[in-house]
PDB file of N, CA, C and O in Angstrom:
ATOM      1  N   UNK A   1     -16.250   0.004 122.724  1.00  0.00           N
ATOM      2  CA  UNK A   1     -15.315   0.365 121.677  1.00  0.00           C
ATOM      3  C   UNK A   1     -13.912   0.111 122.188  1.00  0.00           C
ATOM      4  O   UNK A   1     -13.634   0.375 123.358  1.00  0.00           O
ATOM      5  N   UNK A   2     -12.868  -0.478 121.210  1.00  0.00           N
ATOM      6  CA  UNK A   2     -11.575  -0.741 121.579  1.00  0.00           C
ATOM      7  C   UNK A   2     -10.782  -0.159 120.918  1.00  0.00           C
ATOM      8  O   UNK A   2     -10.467  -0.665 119.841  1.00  0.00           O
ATOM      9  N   UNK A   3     -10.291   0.879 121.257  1.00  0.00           N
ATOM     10  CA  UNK A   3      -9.020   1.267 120.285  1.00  0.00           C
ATOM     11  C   UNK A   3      -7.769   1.045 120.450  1.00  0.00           C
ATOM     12  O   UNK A   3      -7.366   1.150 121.608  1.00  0.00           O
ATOM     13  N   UNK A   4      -6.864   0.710 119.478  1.00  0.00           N
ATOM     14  CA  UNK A   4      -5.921   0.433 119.509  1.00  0.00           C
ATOM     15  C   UNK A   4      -4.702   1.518 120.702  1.00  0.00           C
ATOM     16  O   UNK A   4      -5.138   2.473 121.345  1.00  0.00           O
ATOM     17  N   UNK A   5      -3.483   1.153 120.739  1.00  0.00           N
ATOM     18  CA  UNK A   5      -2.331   1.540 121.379  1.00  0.00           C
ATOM     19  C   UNK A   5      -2.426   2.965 120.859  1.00  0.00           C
ATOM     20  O   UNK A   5      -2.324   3.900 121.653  1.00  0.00           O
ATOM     21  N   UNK A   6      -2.597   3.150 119.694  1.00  0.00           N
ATOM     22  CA  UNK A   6      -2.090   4.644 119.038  1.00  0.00           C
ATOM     23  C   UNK A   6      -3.063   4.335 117.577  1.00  0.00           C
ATOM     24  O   UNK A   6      -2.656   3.837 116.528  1.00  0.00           O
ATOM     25  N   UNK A   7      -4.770   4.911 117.973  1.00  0.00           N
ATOM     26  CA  UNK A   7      -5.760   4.786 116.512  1.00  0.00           C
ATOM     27  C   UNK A   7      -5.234   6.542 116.397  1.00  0.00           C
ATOM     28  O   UNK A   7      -5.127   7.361 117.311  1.00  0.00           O
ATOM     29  N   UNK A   8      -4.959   6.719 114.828  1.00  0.00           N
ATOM     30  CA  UNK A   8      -5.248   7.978 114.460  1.00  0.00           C
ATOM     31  C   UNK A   8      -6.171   7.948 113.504  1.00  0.00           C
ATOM     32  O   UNK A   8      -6.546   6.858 113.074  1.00  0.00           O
ATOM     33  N   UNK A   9      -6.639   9.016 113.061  1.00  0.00           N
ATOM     34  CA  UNK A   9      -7.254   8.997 111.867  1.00  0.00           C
ATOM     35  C   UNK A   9      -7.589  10.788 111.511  1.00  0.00           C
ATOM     36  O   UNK A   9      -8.304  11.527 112.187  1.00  0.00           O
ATOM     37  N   UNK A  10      -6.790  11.164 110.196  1.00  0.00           N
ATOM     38  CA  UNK A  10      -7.316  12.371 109.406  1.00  0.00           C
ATOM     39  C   UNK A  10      -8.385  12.037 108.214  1.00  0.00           C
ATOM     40  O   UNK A  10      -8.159  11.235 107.308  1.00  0.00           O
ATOM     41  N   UNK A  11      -9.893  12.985 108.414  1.00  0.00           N
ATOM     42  CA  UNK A  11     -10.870  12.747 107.644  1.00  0.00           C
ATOM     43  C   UNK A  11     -10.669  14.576 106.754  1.00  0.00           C
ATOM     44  O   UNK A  11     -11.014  15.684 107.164  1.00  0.00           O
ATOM     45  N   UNK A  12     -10.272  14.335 106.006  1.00  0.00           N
ATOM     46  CA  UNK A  12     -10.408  15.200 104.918  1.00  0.00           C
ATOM     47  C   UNK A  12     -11.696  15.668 104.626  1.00  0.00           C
ATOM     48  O   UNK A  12     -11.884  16.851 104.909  1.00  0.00           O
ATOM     49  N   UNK A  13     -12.789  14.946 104.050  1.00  0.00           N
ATOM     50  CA  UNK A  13     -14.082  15.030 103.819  1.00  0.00           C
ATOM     51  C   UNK A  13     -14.500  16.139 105.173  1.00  0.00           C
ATOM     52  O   UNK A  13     -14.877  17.290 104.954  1.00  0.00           O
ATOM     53  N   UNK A  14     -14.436  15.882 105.795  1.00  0.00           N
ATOM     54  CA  UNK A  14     -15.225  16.281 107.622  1.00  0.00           C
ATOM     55  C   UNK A  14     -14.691  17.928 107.597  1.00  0.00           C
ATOM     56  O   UNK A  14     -13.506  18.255 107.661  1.00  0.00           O
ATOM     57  N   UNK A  15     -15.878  18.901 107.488  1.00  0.00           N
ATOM     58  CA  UNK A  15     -15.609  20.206 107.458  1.00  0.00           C
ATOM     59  C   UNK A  15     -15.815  20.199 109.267  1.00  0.00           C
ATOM     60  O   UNK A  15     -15.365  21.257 109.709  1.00  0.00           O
ATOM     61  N   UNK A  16     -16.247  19.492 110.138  1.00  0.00           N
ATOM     62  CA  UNK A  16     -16.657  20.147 111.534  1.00  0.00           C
ATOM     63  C   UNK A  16     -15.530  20.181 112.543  1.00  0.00           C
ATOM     64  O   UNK A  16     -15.747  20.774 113.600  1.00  0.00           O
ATOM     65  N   UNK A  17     -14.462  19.667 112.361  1.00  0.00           N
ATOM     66  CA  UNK A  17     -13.411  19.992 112.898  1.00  0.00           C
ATOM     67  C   UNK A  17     -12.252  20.515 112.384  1.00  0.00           C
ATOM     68  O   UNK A  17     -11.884  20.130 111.274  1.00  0.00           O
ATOM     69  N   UNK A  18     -11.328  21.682 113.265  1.00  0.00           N
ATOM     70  CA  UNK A  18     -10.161  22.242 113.029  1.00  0.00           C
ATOM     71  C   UNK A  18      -9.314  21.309 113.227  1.00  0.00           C
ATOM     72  O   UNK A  18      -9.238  20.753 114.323  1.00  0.00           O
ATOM     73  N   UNK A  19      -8.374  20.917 111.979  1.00  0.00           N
ATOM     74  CA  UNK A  19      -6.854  19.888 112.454  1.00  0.00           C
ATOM     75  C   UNK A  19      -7.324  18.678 112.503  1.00  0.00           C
ATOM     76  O   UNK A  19      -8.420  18.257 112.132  1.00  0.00           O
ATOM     77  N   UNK A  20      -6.034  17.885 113.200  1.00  0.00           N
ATOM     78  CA  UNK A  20      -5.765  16.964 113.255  1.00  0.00           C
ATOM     79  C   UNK A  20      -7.020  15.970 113.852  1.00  0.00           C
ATOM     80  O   UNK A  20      -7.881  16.829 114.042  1.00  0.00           O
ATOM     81  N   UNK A  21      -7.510  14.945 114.176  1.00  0.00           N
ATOM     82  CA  UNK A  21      -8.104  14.226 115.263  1.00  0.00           C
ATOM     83  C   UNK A  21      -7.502  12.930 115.572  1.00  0.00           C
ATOM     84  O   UNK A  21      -7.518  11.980 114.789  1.00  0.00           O
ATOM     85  N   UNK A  22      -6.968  12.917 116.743  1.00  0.00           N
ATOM     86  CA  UNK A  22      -6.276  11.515 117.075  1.00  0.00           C
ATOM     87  C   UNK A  22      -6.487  11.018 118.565  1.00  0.00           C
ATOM     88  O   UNK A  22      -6.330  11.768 119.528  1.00  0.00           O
ATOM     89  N   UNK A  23      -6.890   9.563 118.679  1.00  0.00           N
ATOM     90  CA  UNK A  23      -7.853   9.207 119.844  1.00  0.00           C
ATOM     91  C   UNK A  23      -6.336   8.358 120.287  1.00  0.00           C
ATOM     92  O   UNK A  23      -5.553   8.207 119.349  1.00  0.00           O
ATOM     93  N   UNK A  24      -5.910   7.818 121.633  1.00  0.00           N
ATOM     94  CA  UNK A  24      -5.193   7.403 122.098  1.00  0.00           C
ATOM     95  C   UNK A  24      -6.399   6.566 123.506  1.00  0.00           C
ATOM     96  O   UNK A  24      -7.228   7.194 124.165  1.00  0.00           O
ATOM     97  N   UNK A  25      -6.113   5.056 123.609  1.00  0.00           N
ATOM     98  CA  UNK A  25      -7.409   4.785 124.697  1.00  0.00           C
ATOM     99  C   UNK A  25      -5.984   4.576 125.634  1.00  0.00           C
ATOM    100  O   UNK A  25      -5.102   3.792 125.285  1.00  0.00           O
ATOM    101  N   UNK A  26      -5.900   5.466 126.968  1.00  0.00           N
ATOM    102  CA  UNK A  26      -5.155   5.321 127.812  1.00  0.00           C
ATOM    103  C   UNK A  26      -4.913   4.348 128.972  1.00  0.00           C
ATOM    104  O   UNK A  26      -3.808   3.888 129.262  1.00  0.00           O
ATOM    105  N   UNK A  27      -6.183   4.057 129.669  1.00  0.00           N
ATOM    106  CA  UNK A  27      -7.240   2.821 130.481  1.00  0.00           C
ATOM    107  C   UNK A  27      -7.836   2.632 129.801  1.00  0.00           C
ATOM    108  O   UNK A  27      -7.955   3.122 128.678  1.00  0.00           O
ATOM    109  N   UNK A  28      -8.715   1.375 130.632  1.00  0.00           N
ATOM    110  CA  UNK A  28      -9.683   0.566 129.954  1.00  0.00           C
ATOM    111  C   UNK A  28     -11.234   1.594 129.766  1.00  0.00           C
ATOM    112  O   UNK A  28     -12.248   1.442 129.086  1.00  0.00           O
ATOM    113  N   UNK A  29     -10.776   2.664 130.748  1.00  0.00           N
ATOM    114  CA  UNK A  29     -12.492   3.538 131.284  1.00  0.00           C
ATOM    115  C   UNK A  29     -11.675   5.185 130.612  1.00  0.00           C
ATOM    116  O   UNK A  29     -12.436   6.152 130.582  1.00  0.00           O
ATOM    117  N   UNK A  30     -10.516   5.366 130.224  1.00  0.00           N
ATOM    118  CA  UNK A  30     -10.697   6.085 129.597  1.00  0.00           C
ATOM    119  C   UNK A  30      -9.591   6.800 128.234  1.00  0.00           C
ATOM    120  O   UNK A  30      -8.554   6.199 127.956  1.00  0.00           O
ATOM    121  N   UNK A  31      -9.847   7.675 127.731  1.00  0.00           N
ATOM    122  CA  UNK A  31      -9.818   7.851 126.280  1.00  0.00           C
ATOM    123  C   UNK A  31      -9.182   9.049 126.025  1.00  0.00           C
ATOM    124  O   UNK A  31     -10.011   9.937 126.224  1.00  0.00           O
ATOM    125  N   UNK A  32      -8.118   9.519 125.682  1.00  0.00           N
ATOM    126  CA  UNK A  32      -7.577  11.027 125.039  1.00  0.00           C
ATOM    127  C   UNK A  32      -7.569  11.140 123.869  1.00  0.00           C
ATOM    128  O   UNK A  32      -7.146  10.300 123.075  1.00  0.00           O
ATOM    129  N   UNK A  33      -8.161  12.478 123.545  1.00  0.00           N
ATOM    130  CA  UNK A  33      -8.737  12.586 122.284  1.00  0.00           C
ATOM    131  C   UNK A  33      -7.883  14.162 121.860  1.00  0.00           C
ATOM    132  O   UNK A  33      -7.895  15.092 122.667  1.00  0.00           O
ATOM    133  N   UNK A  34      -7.395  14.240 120.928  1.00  0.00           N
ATOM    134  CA  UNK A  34      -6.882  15.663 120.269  1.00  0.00           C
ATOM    135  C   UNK A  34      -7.496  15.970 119.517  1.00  0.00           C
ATOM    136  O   UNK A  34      -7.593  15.361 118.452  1.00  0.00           O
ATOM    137  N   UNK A  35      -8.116  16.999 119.797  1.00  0.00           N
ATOM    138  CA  UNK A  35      -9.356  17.505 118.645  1.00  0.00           C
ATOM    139  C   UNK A  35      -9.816  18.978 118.893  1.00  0.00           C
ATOM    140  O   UNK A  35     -10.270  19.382 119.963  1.00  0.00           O
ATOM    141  N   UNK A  36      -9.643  19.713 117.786  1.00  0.00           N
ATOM    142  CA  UNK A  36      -9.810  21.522 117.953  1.00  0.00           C
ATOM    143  C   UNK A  36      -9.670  22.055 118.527  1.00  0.00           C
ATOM    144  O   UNK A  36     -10.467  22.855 119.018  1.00  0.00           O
ATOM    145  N   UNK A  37      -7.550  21.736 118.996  1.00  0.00           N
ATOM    146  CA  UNK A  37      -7.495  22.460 119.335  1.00  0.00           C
ATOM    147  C   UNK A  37      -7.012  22.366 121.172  1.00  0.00           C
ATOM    148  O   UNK A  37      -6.430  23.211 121.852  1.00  0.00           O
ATOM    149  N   UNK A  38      -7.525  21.009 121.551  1.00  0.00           N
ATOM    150  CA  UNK A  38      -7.757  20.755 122.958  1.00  0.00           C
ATOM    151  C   UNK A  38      -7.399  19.243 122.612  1.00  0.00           C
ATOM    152  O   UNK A  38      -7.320  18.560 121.591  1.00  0.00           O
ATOM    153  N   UNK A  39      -7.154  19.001 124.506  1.00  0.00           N
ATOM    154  CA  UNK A  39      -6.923  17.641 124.393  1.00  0.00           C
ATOM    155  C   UNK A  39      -7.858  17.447 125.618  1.00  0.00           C
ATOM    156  O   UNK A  39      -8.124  18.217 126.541  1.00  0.00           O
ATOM    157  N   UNK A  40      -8.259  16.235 125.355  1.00  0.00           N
ATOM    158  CA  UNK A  40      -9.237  15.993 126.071  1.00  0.00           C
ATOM    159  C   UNK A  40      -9.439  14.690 126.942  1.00  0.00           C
ATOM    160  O   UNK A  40      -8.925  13.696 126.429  1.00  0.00           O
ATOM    161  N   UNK A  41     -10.107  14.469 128.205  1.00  0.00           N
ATOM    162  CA  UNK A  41      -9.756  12.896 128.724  1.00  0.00           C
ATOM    163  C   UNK A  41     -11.475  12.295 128.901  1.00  0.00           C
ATOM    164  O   UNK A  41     -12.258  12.542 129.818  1.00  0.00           O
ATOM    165  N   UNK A  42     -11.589  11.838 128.245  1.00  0.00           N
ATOM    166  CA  UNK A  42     -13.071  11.275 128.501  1.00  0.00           C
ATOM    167  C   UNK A  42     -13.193   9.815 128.435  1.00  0.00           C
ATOM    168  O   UNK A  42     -12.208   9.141 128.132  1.00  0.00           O
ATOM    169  N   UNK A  43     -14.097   9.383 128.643  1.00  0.00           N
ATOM    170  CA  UNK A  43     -14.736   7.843 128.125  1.00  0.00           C
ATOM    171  C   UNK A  43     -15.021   6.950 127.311  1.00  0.00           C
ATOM    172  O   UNK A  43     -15.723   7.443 126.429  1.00  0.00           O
ATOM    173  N   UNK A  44     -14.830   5.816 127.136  1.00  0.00           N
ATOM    174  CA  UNK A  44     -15.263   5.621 126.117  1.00  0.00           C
ATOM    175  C   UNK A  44     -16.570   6.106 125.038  1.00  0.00           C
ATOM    176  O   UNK A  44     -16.569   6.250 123.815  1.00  0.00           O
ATOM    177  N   UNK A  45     -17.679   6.287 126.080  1.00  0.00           N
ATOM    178  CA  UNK A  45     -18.835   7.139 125.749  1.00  0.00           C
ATOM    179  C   UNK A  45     -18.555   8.274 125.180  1.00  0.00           C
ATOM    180  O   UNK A  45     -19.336   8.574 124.277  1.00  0.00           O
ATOM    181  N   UNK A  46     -17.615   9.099 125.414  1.00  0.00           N
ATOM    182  CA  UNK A  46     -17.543  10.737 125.633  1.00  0.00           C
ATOM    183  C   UNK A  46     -17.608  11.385 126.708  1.00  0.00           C
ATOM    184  O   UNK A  46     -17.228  12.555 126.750  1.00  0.00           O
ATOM    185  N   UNK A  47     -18.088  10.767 127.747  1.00  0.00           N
ATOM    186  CA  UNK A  47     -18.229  12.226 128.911  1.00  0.00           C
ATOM    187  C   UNK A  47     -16.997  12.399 129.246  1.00  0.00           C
ATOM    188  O   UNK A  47     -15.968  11.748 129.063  1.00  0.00           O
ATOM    189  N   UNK A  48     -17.270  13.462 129.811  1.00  0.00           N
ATOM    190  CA  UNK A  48     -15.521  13.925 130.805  1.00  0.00           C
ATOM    191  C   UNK A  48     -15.053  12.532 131.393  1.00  0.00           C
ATOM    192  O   UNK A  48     -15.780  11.579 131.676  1.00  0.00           O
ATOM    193  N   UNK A  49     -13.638  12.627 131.518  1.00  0.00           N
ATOM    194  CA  UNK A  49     -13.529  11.660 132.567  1.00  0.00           C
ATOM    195  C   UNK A  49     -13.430  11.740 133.754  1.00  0.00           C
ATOM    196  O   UNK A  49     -12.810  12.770 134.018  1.00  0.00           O
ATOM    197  N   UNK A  50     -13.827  10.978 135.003  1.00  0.00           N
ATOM    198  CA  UNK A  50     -14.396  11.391 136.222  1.00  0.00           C
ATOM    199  C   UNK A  50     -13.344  11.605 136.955  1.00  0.00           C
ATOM    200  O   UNK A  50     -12.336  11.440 136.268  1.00  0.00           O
ATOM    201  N   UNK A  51     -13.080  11.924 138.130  1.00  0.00           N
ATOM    202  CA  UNK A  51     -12.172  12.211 139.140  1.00  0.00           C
ATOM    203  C   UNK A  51     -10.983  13.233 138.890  1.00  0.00           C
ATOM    204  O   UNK A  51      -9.951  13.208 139.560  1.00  0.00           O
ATOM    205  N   UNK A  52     -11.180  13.975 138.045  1.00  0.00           N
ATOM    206  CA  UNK A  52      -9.872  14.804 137.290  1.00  0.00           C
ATOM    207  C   UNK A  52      -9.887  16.022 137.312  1.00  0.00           C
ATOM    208  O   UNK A  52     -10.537  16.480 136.373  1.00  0.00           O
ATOM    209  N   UNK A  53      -9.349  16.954 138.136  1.00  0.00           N
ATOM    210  CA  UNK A  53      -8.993  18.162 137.774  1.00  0.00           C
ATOM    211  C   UNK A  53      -9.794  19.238 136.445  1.00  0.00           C
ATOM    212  O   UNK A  53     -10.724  20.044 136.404  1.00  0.00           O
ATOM    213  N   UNK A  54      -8.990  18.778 135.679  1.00  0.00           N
ATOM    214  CA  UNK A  54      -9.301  19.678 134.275  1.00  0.00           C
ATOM    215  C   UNK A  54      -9.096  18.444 132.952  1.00  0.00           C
ATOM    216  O   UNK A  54      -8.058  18.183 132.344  1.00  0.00           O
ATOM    217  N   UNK A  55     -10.494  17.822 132.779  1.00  0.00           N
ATOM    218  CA  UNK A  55     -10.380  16.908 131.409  1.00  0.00           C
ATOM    219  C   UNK A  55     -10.173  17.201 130.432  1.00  0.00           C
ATOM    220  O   UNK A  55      -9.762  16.376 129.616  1.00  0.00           O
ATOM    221  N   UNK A  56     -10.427  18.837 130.028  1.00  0.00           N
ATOM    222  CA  UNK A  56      -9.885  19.513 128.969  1.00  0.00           C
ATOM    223  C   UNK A  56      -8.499  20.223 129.244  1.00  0.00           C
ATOM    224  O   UNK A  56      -8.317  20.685 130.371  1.00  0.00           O
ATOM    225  N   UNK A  57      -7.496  20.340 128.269  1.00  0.00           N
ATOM    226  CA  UNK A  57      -6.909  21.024 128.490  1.00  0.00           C
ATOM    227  C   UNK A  57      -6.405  21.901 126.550  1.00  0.00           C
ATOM    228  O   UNK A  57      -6.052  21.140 125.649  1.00  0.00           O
ATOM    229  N   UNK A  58      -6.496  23.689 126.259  1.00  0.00           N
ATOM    230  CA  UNK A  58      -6.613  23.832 125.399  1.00  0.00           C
ATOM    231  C   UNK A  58      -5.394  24.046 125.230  1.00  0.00           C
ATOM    232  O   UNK A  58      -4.620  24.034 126.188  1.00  0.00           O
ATOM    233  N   UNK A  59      -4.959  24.301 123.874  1.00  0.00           N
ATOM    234  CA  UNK A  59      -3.789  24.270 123.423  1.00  0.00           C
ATOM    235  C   UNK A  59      -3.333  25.584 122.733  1.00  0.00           C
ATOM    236  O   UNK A  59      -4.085  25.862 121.799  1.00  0.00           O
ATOM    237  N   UNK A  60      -2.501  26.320 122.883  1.00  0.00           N
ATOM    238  CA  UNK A  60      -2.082  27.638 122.362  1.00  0.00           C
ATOM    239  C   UNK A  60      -1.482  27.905 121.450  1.00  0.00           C
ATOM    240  O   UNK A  60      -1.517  28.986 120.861  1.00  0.00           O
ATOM    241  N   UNK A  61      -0.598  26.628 121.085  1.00  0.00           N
ATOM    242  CA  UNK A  61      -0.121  26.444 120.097  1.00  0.00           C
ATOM    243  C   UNK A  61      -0.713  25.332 118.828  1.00  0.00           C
ATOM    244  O   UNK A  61      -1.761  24.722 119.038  1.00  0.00           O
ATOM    245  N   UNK A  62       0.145  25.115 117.357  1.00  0.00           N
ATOM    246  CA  UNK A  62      -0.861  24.188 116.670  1.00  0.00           C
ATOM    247  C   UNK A  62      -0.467  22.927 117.227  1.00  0.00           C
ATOM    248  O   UNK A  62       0.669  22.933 117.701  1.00  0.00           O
ATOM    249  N   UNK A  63      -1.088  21.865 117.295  1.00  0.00           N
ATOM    250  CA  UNK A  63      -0.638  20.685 117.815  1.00  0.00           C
ATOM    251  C   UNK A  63      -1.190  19.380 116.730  1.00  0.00           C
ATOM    252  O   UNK A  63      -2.364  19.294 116.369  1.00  0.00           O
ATOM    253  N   UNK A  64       0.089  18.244 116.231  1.00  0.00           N
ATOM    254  CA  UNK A  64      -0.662  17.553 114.729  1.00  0.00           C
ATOM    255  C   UNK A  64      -0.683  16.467 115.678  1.00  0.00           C
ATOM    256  O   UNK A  64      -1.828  16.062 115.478  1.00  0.00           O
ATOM    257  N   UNK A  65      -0.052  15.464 116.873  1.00  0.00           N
ATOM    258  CA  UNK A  65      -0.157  14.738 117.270  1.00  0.00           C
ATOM    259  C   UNK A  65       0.735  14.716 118.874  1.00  0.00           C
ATOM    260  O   UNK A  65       1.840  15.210 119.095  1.00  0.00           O
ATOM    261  N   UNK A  66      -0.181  13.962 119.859  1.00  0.00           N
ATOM    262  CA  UNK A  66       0.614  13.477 120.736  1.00  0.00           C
ATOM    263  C   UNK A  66       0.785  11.956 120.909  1.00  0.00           C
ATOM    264  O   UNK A  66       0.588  11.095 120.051  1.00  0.00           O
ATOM    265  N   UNK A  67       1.170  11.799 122.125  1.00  0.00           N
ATOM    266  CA  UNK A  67       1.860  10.534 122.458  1.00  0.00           C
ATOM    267  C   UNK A  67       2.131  10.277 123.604  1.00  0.00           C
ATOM    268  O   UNK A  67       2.478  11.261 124.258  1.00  0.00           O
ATOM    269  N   UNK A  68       2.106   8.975 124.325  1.00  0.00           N
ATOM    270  CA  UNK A  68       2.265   8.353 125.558  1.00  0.00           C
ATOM    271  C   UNK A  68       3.061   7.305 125.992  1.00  0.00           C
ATOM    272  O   UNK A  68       3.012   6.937 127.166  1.00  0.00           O
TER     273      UNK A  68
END
């Protein structure tokens, strides 16, 4: 999967997530994802991404988008 510089996308229809969802592909191996709440660093697959501290990190406040 290739995503662009900055893919967003809000699905209205989609009751399974809180907010916003917006994928940012950072490297080629991996992927930040904003989604319920958390931001997240994983793979293209989904798993965590490897070698990292804390791949999640949650958010306390509301958050509609980030950026890099």
């Amino acid at each position: 999967v290739r995503f662009g510089a900055l893919s967003c996308w809000l699905d209205d229809s989609s009751t399974e997530h809180k907010g916003p969802v917006q994928v940012i592909q950072v490297k080629e191996d991996m992927v930040m994802v904003l989604m319920d709440g958390s931001l997240k660093l994983v793979t293209p697959e989904g798993a965590p991404a490897p070698g990292l501290r804390t791949p999640e990190i949650p958010m306390t406040e509301a958050v509609e988008a980030v950026a890099m």
